[in-house]
MARDRENBA-144025 format. One record per residue (C-alpha): residue in three letters; x, y, z. Coordinates in Angstrom, 3 decimals. Example, Ala and Ser with C-alpha at 12.3 -4.5 7.8 and 13.67 -1.06 7.14 Angstrom:
SITE type       px       py       pz
SITE  Ala   12.300   -4.500    7.800
SITE  Ser   13.670   -1.060    7.140
***
This chain:
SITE type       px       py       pz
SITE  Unk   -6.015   26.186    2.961
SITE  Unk   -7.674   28.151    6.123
SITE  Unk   -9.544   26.109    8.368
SITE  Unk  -12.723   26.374    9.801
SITE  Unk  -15.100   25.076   12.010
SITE  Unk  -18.223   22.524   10.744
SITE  Unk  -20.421   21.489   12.881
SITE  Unk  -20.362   17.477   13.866
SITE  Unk  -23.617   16.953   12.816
SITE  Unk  -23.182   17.982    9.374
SITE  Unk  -20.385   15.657    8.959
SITE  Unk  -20.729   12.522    6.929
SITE  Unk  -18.605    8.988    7.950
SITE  Unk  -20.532    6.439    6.925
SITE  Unk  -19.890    6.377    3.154
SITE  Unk  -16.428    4.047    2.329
SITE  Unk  -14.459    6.873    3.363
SITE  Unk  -12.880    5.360    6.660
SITE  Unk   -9.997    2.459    5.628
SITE  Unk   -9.538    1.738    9.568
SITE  Unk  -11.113    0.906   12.278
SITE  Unk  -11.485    3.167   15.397
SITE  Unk   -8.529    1.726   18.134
SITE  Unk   -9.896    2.714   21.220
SITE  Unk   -6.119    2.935   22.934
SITE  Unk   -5.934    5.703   20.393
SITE  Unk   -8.533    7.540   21.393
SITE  Unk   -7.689    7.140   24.769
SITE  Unk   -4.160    8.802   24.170
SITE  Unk   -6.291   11.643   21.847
SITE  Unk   -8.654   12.206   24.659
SITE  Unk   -5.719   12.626   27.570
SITE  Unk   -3.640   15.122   25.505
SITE  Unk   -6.876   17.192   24.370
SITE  Unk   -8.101   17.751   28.206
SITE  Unk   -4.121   18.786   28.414
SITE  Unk   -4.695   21.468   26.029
SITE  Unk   -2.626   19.893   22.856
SITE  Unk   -4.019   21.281   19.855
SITE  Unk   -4.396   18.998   17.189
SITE  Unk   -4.359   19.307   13.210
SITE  Unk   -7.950   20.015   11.524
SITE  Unk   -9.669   17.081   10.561
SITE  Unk   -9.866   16.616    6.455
SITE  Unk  -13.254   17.042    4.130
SITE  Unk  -14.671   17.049    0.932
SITE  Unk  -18.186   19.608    0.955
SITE  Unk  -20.284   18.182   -2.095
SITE  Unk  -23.438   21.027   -1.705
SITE  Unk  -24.390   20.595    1.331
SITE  Unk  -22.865   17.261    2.525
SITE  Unk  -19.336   16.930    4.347
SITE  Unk  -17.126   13.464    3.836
SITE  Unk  -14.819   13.107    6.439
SITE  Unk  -11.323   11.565    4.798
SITE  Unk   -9.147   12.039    7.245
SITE  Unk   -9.201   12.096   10.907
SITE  Unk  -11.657    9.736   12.442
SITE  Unk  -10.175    9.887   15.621
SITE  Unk   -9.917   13.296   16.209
SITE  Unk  -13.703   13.380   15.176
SITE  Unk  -14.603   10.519   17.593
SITE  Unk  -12.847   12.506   20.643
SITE  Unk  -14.803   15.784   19.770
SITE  Unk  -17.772   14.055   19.723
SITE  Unk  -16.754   12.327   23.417
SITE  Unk  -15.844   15.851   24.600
SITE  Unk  -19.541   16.875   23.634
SITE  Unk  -18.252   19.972   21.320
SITE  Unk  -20.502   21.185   18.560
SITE  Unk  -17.879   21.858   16.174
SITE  Unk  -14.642   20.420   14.940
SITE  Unk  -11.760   22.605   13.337
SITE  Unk  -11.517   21.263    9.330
SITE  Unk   -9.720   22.354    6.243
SITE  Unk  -12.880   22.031    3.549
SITE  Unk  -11.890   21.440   -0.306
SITE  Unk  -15.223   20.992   -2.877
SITE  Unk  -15.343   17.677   -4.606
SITE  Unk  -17.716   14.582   -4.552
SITE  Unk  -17.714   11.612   -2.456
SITE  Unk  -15.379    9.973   -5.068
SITE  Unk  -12.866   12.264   -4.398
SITE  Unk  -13.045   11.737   -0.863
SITE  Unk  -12.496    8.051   -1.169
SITE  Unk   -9.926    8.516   -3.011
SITE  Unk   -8.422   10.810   -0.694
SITE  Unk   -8.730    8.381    2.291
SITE  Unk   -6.556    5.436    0.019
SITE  Unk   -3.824    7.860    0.913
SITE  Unk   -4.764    8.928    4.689
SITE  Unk   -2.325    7.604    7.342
SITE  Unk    0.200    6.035    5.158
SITE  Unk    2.917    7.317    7.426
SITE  Unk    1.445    8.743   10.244
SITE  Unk   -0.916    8.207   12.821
SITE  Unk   -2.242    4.870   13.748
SITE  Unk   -0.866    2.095   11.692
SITE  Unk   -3.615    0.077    8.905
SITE  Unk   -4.756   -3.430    9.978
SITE  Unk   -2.876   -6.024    7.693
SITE  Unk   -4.377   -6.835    4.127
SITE  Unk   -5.876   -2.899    4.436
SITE  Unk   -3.486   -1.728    1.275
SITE  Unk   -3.678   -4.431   -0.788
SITE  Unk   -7.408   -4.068   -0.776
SITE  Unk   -7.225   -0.422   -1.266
SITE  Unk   -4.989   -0.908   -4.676
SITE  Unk   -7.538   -4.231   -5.613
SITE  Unk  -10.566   -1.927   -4.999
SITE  Unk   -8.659    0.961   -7.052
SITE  Unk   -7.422   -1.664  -10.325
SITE  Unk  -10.660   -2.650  -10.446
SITE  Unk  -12.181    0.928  -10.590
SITE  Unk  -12.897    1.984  -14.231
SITE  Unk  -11.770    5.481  -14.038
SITE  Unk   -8.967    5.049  -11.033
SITE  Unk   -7.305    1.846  -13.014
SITE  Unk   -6.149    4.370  -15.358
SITE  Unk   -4.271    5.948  -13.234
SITE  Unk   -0.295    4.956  -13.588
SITE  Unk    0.973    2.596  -11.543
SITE  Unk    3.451    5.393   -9.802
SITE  Unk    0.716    7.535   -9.120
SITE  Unk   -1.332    5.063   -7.071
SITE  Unk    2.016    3.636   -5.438
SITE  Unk    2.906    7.087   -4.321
SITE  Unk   -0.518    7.737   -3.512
SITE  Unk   -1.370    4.817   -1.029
SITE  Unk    2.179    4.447    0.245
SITE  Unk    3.796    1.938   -1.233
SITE  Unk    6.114    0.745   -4.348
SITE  Unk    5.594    0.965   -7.747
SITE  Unk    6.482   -3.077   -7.765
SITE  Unk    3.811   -3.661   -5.326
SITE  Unk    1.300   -2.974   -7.059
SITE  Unk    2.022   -4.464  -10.252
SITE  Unk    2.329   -7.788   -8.481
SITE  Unk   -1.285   -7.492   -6.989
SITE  Unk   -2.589   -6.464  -10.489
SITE  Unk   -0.679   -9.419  -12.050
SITE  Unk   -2.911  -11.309   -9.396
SITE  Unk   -6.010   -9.774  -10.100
SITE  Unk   -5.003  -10.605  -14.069
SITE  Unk   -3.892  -14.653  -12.785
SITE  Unk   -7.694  -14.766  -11.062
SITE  Unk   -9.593  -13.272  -13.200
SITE  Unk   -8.279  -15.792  -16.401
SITE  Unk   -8.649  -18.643  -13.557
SITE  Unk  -12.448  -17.484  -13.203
SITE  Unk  -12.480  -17.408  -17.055
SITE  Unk  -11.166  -20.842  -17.649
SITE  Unk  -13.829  -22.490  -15.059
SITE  Unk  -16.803  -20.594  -16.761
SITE  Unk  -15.301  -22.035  -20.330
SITE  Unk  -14.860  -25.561  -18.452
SITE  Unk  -18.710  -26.001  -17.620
SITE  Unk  -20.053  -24.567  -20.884
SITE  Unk  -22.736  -27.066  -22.163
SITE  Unk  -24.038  -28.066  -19.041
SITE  Unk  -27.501  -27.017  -18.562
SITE  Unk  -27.907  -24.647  -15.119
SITE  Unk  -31.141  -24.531  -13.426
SITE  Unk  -32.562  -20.757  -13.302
SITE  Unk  -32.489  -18.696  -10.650
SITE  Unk  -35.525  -17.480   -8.923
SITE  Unk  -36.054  -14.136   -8.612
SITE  Unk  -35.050  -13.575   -5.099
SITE  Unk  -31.935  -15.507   -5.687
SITE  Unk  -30.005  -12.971   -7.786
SITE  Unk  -26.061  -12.716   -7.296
SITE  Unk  -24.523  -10.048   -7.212
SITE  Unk  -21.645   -8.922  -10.262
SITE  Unk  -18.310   -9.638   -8.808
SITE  Unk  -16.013   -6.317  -10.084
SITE  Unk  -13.910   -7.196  -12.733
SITE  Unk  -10.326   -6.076  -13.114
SITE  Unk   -9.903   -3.017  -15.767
SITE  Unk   -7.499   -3.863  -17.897
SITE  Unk   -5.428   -1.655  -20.183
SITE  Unk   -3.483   -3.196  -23.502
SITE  Unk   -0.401   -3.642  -21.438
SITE  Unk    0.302   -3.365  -18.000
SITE  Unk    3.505   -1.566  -16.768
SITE  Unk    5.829   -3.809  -13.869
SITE  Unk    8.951   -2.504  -11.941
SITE  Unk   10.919   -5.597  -10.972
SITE  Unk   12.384   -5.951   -7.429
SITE  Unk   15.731   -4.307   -9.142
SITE  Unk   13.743   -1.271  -10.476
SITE  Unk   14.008   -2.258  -13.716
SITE  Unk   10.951   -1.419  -16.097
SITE  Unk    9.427   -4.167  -18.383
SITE  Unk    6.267   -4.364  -19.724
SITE  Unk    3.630   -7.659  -19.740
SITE  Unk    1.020   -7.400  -22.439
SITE  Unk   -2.677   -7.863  -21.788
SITE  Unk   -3.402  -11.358  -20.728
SITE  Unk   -6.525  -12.086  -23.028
SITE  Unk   -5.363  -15.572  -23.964
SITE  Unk   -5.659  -18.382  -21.600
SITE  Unk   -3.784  -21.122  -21.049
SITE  Unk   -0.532  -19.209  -20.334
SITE  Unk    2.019  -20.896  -18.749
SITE  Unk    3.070  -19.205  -15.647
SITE  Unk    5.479  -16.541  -15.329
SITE  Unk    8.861  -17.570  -13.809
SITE  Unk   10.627  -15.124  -11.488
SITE  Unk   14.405  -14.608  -10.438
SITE  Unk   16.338  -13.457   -8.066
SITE  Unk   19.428  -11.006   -8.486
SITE  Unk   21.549  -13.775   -9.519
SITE  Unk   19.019  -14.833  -12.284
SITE  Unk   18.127  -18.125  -10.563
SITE  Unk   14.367  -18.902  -10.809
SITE  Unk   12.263  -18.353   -7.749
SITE  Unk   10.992  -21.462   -6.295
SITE  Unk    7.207  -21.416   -6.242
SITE  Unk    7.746  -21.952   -2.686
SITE  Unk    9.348  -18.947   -2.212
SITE  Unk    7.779  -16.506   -4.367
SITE  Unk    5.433  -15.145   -1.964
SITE  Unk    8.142  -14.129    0.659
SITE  Unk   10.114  -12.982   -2.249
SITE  Unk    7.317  -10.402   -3.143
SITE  Unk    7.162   -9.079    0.372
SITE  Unk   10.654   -7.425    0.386
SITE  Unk    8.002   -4.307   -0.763
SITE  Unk    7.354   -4.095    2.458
SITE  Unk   11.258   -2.796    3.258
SITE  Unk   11.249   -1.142    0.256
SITE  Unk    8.082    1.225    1.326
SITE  Unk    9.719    1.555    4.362
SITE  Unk   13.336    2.664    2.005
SITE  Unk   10.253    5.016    0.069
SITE  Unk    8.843    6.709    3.354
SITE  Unk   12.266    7.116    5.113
SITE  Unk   13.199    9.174    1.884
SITE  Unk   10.328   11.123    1.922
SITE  Unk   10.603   12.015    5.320
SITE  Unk   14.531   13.254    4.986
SITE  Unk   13.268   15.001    2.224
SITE  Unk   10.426   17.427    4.054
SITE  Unk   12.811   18.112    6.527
SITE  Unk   15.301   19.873    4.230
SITE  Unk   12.331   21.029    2.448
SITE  Unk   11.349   22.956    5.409
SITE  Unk   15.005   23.741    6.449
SITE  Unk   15.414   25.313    3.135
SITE  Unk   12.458   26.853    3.689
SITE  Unk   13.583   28.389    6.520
SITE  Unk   10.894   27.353    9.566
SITE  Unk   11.651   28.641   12.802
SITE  Unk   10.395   25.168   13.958
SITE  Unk   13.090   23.921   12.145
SITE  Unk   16.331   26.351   13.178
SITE  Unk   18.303   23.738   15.128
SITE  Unk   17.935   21.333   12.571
SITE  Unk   21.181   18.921   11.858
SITE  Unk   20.750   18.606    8.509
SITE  Unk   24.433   17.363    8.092
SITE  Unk   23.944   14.520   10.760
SITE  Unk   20.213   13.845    9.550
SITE  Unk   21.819   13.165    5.759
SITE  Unk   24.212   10.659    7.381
SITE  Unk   21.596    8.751    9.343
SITE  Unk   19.741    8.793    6.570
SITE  Unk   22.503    7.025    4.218
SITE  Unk   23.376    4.519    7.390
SITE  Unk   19.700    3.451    7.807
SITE  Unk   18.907    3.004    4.352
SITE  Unk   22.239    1.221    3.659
SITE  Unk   21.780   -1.172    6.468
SITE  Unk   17.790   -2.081    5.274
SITE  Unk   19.253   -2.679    1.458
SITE  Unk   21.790   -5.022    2.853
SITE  Unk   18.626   -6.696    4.874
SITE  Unk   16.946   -7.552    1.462
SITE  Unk   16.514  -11.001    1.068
SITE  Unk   17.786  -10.850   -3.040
SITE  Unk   19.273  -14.578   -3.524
SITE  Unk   17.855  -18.256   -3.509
SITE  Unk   19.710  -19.567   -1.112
SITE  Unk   22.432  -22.224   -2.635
SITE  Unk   22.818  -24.508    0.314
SITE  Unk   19.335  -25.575    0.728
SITE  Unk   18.323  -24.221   -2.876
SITE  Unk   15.269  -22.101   -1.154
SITE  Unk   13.745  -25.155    1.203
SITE  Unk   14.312  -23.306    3.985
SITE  Unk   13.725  -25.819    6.838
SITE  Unk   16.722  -26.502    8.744
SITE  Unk   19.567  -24.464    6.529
SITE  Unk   21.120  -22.356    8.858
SITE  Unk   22.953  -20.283    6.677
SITE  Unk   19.241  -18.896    5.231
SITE  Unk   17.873  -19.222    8.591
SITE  Unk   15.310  -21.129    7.596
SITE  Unk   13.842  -18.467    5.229
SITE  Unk   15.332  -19.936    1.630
SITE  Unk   16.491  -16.655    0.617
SITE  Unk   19.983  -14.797    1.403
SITE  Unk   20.715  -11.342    1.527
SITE  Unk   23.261   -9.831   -0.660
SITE  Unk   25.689   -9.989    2.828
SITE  Unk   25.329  -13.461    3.760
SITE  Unk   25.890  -14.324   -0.557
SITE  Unk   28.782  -12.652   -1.008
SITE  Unk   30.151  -15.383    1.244
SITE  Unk   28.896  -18.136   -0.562
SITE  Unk   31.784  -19.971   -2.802
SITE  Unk   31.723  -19.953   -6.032
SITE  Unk   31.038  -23.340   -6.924
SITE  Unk   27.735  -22.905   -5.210
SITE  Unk   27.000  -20.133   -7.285
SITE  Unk   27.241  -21.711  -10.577
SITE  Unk   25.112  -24.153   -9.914
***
């Protein structure tokens, strides 16, 4: 895509399209190494007629606005402002300055309960906002959980008579969850199984295991879900090894001195040693509590390492 230059004034960033906050350390850093000369990438934008949604690259924006320049450098693709939201659920997912915590998982709540993005596979938005495919079918199986909790206390105080609203006291619809007839879960082993649509209420809720098939203490289930986080960061480390053969192959000049033998090692060392780190296994000594155990650390959960060791008589039980 060529770049060109739009000027700042035609450039739209108030519209949902920014899923960060301006860090003004950043923009310090931006400012320093522009006013050194660095050249940085063009900005991102979607032109719909004769508006321009800025996606990606608030920063760089912000500077060139500080620097009192007219016009930004910007690679321009045609689209609406959907598209450009869209777009900016996958800017900075691994690069540039880091999301605040609880960003994603309102990025993939805002896209599940979008009527034409929830139908969009669970892969696709994974790969999409930077995550796993398990991820996000745990915050969807939350979204389904809430929304038949919401259902059940709206059933619960049927018959009681409400008082009307007034006119100026309207609420506003909460978004509800789109459903399709059966949602599609990776489990923390990668193993596909599907959980059918969750119309009926009353369900008892579903138990979860570790790797050793031992059910997952409710206290623990929460941690237990956040191993996605390593495994994002297994995803993205992949990723990367794999654009740097791409452009090896490829045959960059940037590129020429390239150690693609070493780089293929690392690669298998650091993604070995963050496997080993998953926490896969109820711990047997304090069965999960956590607290004191030593041998968990305090967590409740072991990694396959530290399990191994464990004797079998602890195991069976």
């Amino acid at each position: 895509m060529k770049k060109q230059q739009v000027p700042l004034g035609l450039i739209v960033t108030d519209v949902e399209t920014q899923q960060r906050a301006i860090d003004e350390e950043m923009i310090k850093t931006y400012l320093e190494l522009m006013q050194d000369g660095v050249e940085f990438p063009p900005v991102e934008i979607i032109r719909d007629a004769e508006k321009y949604y800025l996606w990606d690259g608030f920063h760089r924006l912000e500077c060139t606005k500080r620097l009192e320049k007219k016009f930004i450098y910007s690679y321009v693709k045609e689209g609406t402002l959907k598209d450009a939201i869209w777009l900016s659920f996958g800017a900075n997912k691994d690069h540039g300055f880091r999301r605040a915590r609880g960003t994603t998982k309102a990025i993939i709540e805002r896209i599940l309960c979008d009527a034409k993005w929830s139908k969009i596979s669970q892969a696709k938005i994974a790969r999409h906002v930077g995550v796993t495919k398990g991820y996000v079918s745990i915050i969807k199986i939350d979204l389904l959980k809430k929304e038949n909790a919401d259902s059940e206390s709206k059933t619960a105080k049927r018959g009681i008579v409400s008082i009307p609203l007034l006119e100026d006291e309207s609420q506003e619809e909460k978004p509800k969850l789109q459903r399709s007839e059966t949602v599609e879960n990776v489990s923390a082993t990668g193993k596909k199984y599907e959980q059918k649509s969750q119309d009926k209420q009353n369900r008892p809720p579903e138990q979860l295991f570790d790797e050793a098939k031992q059910i997952i203490p409710d206290n623990l289930r929460e941690l237990y879900d956040e191993r996605s986080e390593i495994l994002s960061l297994m995803n993205r480390l992949k990723k990367i090894q794999d654009e740097i053969l791409e452009a090896v192959e490829k045959r960059k000049p940037i590129f020429t001195y390239m150690n693609t033998n070493q780089l293929s090692r690392d690669y298998k060392a650091y993604r070995s040693q963050m496997k080993a780190a998953l926490p896969n296994y109820v711990c047997p000594y304090c069965a999960g509590k956590g607290g004191s155990c030593k041998s968990c650390s305090g967590i409740g959960l072991l990694n396959s390492l530290k399990y191994a060791s464990v004797i079998k008589e602890l195991k069976a039980t």
